[in-house]
Short mmCIF file of the C-alpha atoms (twelve columns), coordinates in Angstrom:
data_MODEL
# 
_entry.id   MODEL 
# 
loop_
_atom_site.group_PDB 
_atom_site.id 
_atom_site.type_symbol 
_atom_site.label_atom_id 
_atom_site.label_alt_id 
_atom_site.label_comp_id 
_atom_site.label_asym_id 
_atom_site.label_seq_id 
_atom_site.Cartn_x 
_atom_site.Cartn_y 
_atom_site.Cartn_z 
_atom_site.pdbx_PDB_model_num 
ATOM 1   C CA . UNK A 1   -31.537 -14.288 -10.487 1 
ATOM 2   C CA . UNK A 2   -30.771 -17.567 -8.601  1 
ATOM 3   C CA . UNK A 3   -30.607 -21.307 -9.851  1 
ATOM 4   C CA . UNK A 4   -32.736 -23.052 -7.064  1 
ATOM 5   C CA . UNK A 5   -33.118 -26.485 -6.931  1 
ATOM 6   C CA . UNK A 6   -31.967 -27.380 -9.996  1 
ATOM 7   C CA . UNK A 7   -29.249 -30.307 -10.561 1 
ATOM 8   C CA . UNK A 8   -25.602 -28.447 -11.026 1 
ATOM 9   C CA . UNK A 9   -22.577 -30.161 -11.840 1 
ATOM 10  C CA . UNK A 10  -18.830 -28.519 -11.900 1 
ATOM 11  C CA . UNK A 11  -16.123 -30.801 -12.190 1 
ATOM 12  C CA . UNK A 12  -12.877 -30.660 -13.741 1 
ATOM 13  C CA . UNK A 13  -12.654 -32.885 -17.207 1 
ATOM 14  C CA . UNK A 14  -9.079  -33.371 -16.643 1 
ATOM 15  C CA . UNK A 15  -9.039  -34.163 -12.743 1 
ATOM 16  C CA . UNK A 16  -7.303  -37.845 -13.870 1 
ATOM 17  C CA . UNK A 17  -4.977  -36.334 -15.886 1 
ATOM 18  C CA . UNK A 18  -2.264  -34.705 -13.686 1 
ATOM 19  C CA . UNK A 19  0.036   -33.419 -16.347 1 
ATOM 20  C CA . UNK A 20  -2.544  -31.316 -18.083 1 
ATOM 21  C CA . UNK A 21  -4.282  -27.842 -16.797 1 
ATOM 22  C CA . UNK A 22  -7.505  -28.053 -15.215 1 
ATOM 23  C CA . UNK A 23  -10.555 -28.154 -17.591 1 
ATOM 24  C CA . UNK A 24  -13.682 -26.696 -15.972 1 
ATOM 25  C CA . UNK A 25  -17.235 -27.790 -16.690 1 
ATOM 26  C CA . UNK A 26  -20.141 -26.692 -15.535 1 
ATOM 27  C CA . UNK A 27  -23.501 -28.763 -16.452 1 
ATOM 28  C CA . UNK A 28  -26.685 -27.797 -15.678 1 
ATOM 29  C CA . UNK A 29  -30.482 -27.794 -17.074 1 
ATOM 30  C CA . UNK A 30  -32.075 -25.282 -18.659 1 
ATOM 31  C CA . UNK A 31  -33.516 -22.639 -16.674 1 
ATOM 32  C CA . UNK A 32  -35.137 -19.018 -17.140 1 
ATOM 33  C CA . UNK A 33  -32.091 -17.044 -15.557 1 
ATOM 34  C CA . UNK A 34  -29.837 -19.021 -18.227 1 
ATOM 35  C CA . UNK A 35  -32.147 -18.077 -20.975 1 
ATOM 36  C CA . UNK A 36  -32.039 -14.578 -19.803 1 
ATOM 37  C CA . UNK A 37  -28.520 -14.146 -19.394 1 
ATOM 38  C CA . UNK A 38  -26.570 -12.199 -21.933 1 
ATOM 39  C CA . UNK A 39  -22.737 -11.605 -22.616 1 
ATOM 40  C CA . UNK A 40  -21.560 -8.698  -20.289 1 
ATOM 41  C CA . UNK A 41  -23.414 -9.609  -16.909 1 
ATOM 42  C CA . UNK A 42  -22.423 -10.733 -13.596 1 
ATOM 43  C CA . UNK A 43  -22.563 -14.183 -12.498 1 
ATOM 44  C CA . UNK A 44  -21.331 -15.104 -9.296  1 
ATOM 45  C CA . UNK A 45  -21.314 -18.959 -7.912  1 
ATOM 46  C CA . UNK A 46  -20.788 -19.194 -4.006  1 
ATOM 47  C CA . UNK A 47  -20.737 -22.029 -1.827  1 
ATOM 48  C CA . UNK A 48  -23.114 -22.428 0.942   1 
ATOM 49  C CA . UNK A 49  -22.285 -23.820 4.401   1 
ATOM 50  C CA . UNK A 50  -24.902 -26.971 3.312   1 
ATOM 51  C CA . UNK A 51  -22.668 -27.549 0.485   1 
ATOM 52  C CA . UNK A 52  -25.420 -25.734 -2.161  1 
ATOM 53  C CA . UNK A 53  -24.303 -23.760 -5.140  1 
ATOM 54  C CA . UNK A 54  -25.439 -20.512 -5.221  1 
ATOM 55  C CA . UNK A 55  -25.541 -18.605 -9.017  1 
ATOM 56  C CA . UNK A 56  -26.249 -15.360 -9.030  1 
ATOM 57  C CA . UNK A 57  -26.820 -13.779 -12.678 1 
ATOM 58  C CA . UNK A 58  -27.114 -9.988  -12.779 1 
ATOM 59  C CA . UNK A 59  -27.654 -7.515  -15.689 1 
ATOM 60  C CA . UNK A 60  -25.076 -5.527  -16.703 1 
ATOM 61  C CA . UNK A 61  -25.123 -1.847  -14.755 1 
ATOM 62  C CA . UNK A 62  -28.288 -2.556  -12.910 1 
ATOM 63  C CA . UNK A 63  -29.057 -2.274  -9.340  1 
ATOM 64  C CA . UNK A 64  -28.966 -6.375  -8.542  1 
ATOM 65  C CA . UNK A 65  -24.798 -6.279  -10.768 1 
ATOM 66  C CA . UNK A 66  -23.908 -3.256  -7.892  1 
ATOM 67  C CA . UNK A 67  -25.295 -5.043  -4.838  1 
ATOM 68  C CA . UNK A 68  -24.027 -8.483  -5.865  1 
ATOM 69  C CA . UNK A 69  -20.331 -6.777  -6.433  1 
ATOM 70  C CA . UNK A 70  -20.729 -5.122  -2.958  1 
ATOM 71  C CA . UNK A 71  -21.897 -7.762  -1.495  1 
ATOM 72  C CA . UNK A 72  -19.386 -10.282 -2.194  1 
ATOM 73  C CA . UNK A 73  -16.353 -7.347  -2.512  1 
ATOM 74  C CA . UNK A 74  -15.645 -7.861  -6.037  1 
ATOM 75  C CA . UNK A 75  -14.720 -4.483  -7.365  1 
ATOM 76  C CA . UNK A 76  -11.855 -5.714  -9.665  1 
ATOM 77  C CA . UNK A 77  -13.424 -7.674  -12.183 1 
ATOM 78  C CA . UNK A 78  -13.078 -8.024  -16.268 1 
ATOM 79  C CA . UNK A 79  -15.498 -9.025  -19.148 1 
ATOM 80  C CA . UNK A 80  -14.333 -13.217 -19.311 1 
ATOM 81  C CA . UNK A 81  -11.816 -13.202 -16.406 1 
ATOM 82  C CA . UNK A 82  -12.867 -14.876 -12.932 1 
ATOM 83  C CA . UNK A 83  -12.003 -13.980 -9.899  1 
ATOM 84  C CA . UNK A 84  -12.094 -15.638 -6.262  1 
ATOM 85  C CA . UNK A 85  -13.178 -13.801 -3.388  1 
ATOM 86  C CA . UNK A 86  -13.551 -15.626 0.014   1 
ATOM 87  C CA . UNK A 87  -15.879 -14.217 2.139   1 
ATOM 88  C CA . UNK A 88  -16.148 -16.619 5.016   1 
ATOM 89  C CA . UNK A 89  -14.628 -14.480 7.605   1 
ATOM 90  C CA . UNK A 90  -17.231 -11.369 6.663   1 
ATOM 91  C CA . UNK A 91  -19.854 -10.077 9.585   1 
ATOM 92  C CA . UNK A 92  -23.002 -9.889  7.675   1 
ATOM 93  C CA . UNK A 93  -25.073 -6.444  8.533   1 
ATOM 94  C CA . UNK A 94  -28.635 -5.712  7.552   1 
ATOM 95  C CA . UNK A 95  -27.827 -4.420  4.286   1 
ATOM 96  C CA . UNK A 96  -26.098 -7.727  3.348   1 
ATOM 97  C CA . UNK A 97  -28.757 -9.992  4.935   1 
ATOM 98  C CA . UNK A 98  -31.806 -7.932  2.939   1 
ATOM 99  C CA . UNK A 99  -29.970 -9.119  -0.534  1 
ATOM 100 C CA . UNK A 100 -29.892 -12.512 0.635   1 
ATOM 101 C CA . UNK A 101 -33.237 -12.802 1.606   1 
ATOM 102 C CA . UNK A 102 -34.107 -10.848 -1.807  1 
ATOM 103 C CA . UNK A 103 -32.180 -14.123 -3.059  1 
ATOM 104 C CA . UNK A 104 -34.549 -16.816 -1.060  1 
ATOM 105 C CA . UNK A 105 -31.845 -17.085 1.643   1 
ATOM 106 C CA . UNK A 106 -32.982 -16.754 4.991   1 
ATOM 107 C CA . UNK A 107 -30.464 -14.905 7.557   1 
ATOM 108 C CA . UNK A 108 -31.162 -15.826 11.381  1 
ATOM 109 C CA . UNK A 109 -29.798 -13.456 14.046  1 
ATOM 110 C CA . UNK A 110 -27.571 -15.120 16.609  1 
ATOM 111 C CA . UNK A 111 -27.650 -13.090 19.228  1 
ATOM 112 C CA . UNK A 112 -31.037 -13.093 20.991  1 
ATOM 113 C CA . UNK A 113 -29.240 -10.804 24.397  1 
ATOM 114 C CA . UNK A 114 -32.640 -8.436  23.845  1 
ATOM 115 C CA . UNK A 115 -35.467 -11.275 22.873  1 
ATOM 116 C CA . UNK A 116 -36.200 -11.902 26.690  1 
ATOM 117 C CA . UNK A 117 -36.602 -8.044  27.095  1 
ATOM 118 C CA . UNK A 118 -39.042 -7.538  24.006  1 
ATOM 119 C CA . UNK A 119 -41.134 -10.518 24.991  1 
ATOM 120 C CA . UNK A 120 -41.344 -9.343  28.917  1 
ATOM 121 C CA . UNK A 121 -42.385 -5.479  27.378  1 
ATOM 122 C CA . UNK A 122 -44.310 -6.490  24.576  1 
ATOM 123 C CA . UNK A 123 -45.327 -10.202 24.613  1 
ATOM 124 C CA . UNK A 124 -45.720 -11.431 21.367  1 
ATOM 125 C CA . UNK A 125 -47.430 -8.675  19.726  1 
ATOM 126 C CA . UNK A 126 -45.592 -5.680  17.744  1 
ATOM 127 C CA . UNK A 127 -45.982 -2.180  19.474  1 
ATOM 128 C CA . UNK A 128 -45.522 0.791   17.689  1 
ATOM 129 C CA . UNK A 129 -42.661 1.799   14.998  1 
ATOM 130 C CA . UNK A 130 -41.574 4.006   17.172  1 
ATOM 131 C CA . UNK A 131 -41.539 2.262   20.464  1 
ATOM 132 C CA . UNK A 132 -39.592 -0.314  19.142  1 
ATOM 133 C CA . UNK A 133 -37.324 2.106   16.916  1 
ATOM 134 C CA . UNK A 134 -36.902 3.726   21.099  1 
ATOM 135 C CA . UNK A 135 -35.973 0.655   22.301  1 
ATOM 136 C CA . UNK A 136 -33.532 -0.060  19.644  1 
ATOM 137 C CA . UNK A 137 -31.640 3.392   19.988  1 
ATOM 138 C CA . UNK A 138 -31.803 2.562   23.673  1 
ATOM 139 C CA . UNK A 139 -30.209 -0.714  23.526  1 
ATOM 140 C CA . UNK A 140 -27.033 0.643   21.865  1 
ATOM 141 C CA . UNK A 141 -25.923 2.403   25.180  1 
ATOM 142 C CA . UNK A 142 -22.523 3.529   23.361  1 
ATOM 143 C CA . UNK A 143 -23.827 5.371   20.722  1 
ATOM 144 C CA . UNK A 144 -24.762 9.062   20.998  1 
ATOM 145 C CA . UNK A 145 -27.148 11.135  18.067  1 
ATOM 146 C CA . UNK A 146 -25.851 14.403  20.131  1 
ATOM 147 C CA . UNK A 147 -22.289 14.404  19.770  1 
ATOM 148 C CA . UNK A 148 -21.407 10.935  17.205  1 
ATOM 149 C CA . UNK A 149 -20.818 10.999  13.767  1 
ATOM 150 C CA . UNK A 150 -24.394 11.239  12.419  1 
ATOM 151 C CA . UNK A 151 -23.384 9.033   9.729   1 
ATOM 152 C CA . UNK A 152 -22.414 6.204   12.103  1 
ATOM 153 C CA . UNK A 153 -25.057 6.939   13.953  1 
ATOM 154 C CA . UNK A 154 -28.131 6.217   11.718  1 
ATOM 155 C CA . UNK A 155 -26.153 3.167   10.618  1 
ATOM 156 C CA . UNK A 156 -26.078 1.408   13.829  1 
ATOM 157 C CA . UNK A 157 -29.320 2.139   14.638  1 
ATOM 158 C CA . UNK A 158 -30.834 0.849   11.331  1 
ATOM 159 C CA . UNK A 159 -28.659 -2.028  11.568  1 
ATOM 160 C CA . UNK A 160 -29.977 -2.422  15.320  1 
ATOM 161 C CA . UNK A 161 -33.226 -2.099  14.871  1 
ATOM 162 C CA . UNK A 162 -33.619 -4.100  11.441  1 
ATOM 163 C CA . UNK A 163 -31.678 -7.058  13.522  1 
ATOM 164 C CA . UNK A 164 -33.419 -6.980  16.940  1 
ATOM 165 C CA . UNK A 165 -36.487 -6.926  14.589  1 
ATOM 166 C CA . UNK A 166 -35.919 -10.022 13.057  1 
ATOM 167 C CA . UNK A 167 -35.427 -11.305 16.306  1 
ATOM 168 C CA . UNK A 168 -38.637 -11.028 18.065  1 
ATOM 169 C CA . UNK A 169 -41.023 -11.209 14.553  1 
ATOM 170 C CA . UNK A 170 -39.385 -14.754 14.501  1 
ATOM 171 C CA . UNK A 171 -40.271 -15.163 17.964  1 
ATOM 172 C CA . UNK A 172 -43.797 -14.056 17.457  1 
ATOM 173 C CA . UNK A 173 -44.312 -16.518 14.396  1 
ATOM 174 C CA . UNK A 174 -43.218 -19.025 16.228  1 
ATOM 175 C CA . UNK A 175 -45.526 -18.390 18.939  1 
ATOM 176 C CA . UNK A 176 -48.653 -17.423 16.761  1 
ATOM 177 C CA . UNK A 177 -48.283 -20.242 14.860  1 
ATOM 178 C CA . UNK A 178 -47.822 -22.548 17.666  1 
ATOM 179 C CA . UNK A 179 -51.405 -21.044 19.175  1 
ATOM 180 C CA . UNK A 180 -53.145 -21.585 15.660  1 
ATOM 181 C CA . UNK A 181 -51.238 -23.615 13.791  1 
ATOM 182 C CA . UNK A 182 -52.558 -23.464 9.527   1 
ATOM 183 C CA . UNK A 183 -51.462 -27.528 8.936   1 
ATOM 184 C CA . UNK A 184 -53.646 -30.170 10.618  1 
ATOM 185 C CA . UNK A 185 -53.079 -33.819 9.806   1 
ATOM 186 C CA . UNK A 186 -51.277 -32.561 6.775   1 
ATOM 187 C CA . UNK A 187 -53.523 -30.752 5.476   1 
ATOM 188 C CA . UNK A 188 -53.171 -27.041 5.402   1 
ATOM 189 C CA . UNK A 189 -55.941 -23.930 6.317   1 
ATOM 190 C CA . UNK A 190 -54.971 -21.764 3.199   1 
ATOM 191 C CA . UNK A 191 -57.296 -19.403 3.890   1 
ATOM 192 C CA . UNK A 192 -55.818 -19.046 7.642   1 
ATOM 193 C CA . UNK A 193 -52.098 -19.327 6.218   1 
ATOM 194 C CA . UNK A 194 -52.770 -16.781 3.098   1 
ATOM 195 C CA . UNK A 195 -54.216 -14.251 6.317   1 
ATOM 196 C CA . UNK A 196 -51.011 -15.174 8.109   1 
ATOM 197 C CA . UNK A 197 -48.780 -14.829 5.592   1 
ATOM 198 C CA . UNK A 198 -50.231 -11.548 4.263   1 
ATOM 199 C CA . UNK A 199 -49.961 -9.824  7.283   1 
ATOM 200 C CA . UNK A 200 -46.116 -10.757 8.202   1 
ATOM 201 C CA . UNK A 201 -45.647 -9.274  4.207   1 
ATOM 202 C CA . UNK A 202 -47.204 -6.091  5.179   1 
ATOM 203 C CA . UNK A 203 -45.480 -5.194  8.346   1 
ATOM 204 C CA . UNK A 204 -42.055 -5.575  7.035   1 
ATOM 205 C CA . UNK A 205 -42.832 -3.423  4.105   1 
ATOM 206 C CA . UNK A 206 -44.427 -0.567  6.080   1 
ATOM 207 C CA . UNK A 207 -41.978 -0.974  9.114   1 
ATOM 208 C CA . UNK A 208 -38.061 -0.284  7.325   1 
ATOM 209 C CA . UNK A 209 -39.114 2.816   5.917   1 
ATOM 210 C CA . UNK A 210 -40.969 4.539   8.957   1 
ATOM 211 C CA . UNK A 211 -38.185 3.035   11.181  1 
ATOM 212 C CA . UNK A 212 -35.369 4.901   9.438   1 
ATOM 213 C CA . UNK A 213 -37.476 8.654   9.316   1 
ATOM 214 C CA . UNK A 214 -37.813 8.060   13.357  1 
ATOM 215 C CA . UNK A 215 -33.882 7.533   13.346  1 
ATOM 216 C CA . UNK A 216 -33.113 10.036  11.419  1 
ATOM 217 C CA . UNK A 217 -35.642 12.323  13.625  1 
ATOM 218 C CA . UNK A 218 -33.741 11.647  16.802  1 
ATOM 219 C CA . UNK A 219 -30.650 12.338  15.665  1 
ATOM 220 C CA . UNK A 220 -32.158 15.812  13.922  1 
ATOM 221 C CA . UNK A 221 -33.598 16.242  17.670  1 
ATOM 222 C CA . UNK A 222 -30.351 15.673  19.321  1 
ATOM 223 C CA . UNK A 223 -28.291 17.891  17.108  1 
ATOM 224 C CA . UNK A 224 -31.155 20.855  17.496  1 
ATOM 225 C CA . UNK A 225 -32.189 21.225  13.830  1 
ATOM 226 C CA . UNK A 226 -35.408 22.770  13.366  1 
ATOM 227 C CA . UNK A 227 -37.654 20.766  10.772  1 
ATOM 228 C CA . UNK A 228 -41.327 19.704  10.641  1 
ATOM 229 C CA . UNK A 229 -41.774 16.024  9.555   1 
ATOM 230 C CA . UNK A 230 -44.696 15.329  6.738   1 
ATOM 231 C CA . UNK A 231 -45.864 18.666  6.597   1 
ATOM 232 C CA . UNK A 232 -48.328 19.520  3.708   1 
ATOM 233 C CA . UNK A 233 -47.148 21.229  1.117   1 
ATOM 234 C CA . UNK A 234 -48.912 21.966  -2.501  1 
ATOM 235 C CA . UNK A 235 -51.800 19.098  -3.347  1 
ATOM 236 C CA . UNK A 236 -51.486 17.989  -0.009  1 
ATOM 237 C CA . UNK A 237 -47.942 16.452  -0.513  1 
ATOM 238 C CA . UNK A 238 -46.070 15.333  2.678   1 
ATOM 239 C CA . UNK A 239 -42.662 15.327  2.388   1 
ATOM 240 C CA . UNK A 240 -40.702 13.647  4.998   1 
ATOM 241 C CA . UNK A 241 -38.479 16.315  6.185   1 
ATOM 242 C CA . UNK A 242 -39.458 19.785  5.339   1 
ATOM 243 C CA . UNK A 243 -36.531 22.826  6.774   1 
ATOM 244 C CA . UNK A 244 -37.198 24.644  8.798   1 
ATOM 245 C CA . UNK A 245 -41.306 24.931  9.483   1 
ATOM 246 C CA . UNK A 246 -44.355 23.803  7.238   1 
ATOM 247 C CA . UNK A 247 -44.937 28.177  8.076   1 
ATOM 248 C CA . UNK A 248 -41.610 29.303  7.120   1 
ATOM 249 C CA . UNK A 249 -42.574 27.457  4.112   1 
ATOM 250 C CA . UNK A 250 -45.887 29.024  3.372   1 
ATOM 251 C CA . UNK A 251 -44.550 32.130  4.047   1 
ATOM 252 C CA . UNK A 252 -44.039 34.052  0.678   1 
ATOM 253 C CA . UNK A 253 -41.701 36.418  2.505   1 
ATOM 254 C CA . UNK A 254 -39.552 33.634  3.851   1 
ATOM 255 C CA . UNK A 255 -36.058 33.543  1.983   1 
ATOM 256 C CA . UNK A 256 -36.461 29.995  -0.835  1 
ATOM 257 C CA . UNK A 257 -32.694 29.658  -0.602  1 
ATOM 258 C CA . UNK A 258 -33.469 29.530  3.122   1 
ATOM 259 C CA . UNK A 259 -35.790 26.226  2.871   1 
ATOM 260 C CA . UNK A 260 -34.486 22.601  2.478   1 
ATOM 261 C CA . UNK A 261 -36.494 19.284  1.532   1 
ATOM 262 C CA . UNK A 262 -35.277 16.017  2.830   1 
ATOM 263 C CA . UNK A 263 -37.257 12.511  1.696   1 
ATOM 264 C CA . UNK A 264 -36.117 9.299   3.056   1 
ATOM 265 C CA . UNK A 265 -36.080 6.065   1.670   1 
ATOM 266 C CA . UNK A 266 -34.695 3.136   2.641   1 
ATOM 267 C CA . UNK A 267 -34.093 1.696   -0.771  1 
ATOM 268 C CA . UNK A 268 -34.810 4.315   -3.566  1 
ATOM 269 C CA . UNK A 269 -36.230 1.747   -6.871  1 
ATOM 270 C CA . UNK A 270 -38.163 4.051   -9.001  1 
ATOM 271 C CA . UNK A 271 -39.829 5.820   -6.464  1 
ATOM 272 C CA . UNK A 272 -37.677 8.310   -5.957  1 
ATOM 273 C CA . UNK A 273 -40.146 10.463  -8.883  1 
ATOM 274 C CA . UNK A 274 -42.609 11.204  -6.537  1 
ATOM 275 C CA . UNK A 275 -40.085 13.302  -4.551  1 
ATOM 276 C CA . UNK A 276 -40.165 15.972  -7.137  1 
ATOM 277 C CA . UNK A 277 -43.176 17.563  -6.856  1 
ATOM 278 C CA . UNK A 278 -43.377 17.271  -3.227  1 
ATOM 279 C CA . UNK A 279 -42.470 20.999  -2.381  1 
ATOM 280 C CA . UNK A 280 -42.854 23.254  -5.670  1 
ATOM 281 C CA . UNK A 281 -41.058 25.815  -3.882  1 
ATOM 282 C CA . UNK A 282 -37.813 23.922  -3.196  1 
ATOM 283 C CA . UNK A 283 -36.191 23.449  -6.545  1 
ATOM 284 C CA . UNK A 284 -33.140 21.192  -5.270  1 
ATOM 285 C CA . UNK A 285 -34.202 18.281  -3.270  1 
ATOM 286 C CA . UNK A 286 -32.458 16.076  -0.932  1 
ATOM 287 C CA . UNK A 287 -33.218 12.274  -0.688  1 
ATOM 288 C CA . UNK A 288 -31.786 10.191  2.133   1 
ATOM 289 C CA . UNK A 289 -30.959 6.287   1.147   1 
ATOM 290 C CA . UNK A 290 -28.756 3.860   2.619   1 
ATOM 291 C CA . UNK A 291 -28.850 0.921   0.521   1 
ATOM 292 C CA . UNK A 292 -25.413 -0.010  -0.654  1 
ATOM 293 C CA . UNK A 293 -25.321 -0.625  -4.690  1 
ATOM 294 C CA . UNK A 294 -28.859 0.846   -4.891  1 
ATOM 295 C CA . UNK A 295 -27.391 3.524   -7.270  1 
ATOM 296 C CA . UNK A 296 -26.532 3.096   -10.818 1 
ATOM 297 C CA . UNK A 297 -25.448 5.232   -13.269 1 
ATOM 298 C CA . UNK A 298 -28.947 5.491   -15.157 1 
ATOM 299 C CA . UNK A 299 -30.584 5.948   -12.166 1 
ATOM 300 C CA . UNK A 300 -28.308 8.974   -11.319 1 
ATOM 301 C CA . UNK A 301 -28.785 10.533  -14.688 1 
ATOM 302 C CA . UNK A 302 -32.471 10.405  -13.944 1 
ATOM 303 C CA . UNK A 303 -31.629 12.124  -10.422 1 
ATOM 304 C CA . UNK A 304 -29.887 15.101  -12.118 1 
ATOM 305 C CA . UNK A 305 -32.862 15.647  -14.416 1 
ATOM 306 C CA . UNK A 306 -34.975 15.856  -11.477 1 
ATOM 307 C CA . UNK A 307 -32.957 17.658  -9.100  1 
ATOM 308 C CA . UNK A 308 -32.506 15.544  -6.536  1 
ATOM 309 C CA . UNK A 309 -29.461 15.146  -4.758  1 
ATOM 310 C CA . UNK A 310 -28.602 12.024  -3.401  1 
ATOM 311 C CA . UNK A 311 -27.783 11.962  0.775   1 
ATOM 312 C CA . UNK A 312 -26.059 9.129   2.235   1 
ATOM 313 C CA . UNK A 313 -23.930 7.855   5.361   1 
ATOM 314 C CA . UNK A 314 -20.222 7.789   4.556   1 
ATOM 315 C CA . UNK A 315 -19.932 3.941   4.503   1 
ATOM 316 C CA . UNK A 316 -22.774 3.506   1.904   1 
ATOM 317 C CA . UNK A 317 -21.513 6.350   -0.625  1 
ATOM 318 C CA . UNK A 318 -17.633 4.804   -0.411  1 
ATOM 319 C CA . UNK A 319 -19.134 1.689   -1.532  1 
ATOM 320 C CA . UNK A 320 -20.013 3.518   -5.102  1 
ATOM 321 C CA . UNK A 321 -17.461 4.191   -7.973  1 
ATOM 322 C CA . UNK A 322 -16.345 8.211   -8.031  1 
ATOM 323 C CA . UNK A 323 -18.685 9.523   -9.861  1 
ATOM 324 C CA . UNK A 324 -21.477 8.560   -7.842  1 
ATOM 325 C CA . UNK A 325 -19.525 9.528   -4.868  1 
ATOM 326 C CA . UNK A 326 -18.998 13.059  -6.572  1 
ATOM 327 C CA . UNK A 327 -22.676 13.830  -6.717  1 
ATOM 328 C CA . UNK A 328 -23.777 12.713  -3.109  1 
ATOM 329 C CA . UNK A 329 -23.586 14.550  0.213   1 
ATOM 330 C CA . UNK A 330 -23.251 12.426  2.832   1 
ATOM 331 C CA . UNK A 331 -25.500 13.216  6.149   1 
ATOM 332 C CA . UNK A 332 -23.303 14.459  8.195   1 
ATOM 333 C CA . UNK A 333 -22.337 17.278  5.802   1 
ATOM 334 C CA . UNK A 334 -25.926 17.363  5.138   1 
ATOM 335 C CA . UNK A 335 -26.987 18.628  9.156   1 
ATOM 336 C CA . UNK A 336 -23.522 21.335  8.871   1 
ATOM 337 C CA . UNK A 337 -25.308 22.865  5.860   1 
ATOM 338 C CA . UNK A 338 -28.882 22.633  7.775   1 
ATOM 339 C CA . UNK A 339 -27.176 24.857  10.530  1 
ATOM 340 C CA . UNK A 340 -25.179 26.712  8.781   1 
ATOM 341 C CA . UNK A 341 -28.785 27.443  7.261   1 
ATOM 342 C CA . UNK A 342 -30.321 28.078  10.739  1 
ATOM 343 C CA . UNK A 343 -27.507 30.236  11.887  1 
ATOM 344 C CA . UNK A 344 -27.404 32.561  9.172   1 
ATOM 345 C CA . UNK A 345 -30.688 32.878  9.186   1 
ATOM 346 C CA . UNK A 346 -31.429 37.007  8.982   1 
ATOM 347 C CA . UNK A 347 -32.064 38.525  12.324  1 
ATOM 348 C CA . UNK A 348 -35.529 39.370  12.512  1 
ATOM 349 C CA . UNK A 349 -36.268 36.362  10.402  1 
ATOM 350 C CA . UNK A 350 -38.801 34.416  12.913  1 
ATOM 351 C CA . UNK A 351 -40.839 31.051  12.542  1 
ATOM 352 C CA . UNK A 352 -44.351 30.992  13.367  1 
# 
């Protein structure tokens, strides 16, 4: 929850009394996050470059109390203490810039080295998810799915691709609105802005997730895992990432302790449910995610029930406490067991 627009004031009550200890105040009107607050949760006040105060309340072991801790570093904190972090000097990656927007703070990309080379292939309409996921991998010309960590590997090209695509849709707003422009004399076209806005909504909730399967299919590709992406399985389920064959799979005589699931998800919520019953015959399930703090211990609890196993780049499970580090594989060691899997396989044993 964020304060936002609402009159703050934080002084010190003794500032003209210099032999006394500071006396902090903080004075502000009422407001729904305040009123929803309770002893135990996060708050967090940072300074924006404009000189704003940002508050940030966040309920105690939920997903918004992990991402706010990992996204400012605090990892040391105690019920009633405070603690001062300075994060000025911090690169902000995708991950970090998706909470802030979350938050009503837009994030522009400075470096636009690739917008003249999207606009000259594409012009100012999107092509495909996986064009531009192509182009993305592409443009990081010292990065390589064959023989690189696959964890740092589907890291930088999320982070690429989620960056270069903020980058050209800002472009194409620009120039969309520019051609049809929704305010006229001050008056705006809501119909024409609700269309516009709608659409822009849309795409960037059905681009992140599709994005990340294609990366994590190129770097399957690359490392010569055998898989068959949104195969059917029972009620005409599709699971992401189904090892090795959608026919391996439907074969009765084909080994179950042979056959992996994978589902991917960008940021897991509740929806990780509907990755249970996705393939009846794979008991233990495997579901990618890469949002830092995404994981709490509820959530995890819920996991185990289901048999899910959580799958994650290194960087994103060492930003969880040890026990949710002791109960996820990250995807490197995911792809050694998927070929120790395909090398084992019994000789004879052949996909149709």
């Amino acid at each position: 929850m964020m304060t936002s627009g609402r009159p703050i004031t934080w002084y010190d009550a003794r500032r003209n009394k210099p032999n006394r200890s500071a006396e902090w105040r903080l004075y502000y009107k009422d407001c729904e996050p305040i009123r929803m607050a309770r002893p135990g949760d996060l708050m967090c006040f940072g300074m924006l470059r404009d000189n704003r105060l940002l508050i940030i309340i966040a309920q105690h072991d939920s997903t918004a109390e992990a991402q706010a801790k990992w996204l400012f570093g605090i990892d040391d904190e105690q019920e009633g203490a405070f603690r001062f972090h300075d994060n000025t000097e911090r690169e902000l990656d995708a991950f970090g810039a998706q909470i802030f927007e979350a938050l009503g703070i837009n994030v522009e990309v400075r470096d636009d080295t690739h917008l003249p080379e999207m606009i000259g292939r594409w012009g100012y309409r999107f092509p495909s998810n996986e064009e531009f996921a192509a182009f993305s991998q592409s443009s990081l010309t010292d990065v390589g799915p064959t023989h690189d960590d696959p964890d740092d590997v589907v890291i930088e090209y999320y982070d690429r691709s989620y960056l270069l695509f903020k980058l050209y849709e800002r472009a194409v707003i620009q120039h969309d609105y520019d051609a049809a422009p929704f305010v006229s004399d001050g008056v705006i076209d809501v119909d024409s802005f609700t269309s516009f806005y709608t659409s822009v909504r849309n795409r960037r909730m059905s681009r992140a997730g599709k994005v990340l399967e294609i990366h994590i299919a190129r770097i399957l590709d690359a490392r010569g895992i055998e898989y068959e992406a949104q195969a059917k399985t029972e009620n005409g389920k599709k699971p992401d990432f189904l090892f090795p064959s959608q026919a391996a799979y439907e074969d009765p005589a084909f080994p179950e302790e042979q056959l992996r699931m994978l589902a991917s998800k960008t940021s897991i919520k509740d929806r990780f449910r509907q990755v249970a019953d996705e393939a009846n015959r794979i008991r233990d399930k495997h579901l990618f995610t890469l949002t830092p703090g995404d994981v709490t211990h509820p959530k995890l609890a819920q996991l185990d029930e289901l048999h899910i196993h959580l799958v994650m780049p290194k960087v994103v499970k060492e930003s969880y406490d040890d026990l949710i580090q002791g109960e996820t594989m990250t995807f490197s060691r995911f792809i050694e067991e998927i070929q120790g899997l395909q090398a084992d396989r019994p000789q004879g044993l052949t996909l149709l």
